[in-house]
C-alpha positions as MATLAB code, in Angstrom:
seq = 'XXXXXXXXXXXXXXXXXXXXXXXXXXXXXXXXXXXXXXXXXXXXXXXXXXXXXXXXXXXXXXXXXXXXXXXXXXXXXXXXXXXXXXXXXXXXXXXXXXXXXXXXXXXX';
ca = [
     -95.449  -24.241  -24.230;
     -92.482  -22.179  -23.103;
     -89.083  -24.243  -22.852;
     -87.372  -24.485  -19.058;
     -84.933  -22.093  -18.788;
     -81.896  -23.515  -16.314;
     -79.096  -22.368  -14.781;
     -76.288  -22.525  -16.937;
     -74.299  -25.558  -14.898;
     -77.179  -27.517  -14.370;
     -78.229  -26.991  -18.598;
     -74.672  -28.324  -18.634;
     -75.324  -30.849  -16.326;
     -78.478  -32.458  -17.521;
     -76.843  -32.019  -21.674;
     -74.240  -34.323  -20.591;
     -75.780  -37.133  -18.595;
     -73.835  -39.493  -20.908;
     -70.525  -37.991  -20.934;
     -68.689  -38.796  -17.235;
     -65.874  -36.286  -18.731;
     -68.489  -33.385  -19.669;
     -69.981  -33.885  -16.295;
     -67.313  -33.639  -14.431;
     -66.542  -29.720  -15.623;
     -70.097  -28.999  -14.124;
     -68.654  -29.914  -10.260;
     -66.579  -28.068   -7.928;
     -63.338  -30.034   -7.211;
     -64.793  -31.043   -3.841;
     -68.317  -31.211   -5.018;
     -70.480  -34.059   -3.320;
     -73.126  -35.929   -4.865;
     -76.102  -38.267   -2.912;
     -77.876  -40.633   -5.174;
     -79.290  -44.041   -4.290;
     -78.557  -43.883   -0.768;
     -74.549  -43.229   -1.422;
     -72.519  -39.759   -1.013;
     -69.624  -39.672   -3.830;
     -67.322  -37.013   -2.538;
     -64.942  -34.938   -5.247;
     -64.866  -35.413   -9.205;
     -63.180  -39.016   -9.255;
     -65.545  -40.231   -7.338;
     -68.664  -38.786   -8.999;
     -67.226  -39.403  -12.533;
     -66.611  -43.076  -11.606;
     -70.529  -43.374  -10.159;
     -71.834  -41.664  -13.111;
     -69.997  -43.841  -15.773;
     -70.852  -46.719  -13.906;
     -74.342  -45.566  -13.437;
     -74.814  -44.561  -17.320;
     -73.922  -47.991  -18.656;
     -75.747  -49.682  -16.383;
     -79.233  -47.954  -16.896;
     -78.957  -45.945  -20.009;
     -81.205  -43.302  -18.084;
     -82.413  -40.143  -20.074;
     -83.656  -37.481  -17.993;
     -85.835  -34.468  -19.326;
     -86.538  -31.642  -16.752;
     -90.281  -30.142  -16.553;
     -89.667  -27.739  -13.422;
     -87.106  -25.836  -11.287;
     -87.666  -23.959   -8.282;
     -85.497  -21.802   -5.309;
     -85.612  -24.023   -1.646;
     -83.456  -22.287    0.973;
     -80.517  -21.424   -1.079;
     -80.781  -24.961   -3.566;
     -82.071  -24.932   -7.146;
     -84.873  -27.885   -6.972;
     -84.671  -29.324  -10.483;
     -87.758  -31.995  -11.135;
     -87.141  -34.104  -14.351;
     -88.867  -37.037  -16.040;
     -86.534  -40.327  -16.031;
     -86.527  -43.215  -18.098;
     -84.187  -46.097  -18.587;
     -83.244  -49.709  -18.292;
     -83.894  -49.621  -14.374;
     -86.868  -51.366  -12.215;
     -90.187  -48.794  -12.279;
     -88.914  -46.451  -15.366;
     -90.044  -43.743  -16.279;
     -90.142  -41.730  -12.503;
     -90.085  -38.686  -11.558;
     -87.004  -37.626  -10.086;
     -86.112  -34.898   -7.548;
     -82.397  -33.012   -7.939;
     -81.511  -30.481   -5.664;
     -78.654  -28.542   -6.552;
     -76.138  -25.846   -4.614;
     -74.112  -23.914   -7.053;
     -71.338  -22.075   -6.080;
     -69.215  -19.753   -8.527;
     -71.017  -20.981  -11.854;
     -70.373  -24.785  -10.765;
     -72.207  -27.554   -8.813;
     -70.967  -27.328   -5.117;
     -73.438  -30.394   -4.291;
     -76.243  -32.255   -5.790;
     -79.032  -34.625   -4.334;
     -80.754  -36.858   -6.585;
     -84.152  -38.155   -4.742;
     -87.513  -40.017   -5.828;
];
């Protein structure tokens, strides 16, 4: 079984799901991130969501596929944690722009 190869922010990205300050050098300044029907505009905001977020649910994610859509990198990844219906399959749907994460949408 061959390993998924990612894009280098989005390896980055998924490496430090529990590390708020790692995560934020994977965004643009004025990067904007959907996730559980909210939009956290710039890296304050998304740092603040994704602290909150990891203490609350502990979530691991392990990617299993990655595709091109229109521009976006579609990342699907296996999710489990201390949340209501773990493990699920989640959708992320990334925009880079100049080797960082311009936007990301996280969807079931």
């Amino acid at each position: 079984m061959n390993a998924l190869t990612l894009p280098e922010p989005i390896a980055a990205y998924f490496a430090a799901e529990h590390s708020p300050e790692a995560l934020a050098h994977c965004f643009t300044a004025q990067a904007v991130m959907k996730d559980d029907g909210h939009t956290y505009t710039g890296i304050d905001a998304i740092k603040a969501f994704m602290a909150e977020a990891s203490a609350k649910y502990s979530a691991t994610s392990m990617p299993f596929a990655i595709e091109r859509e229109d521009g976006f990198q579609l990342v699907r990844a296996n999710v489990t944690g201390n949340f209501p219906g773990s493990p699920i399959v989640l959708s992320y749907r990334f925009r880079l722009e100049r080797g960082l994460i311009a936007s990301l949408e996280i969807t079931a």
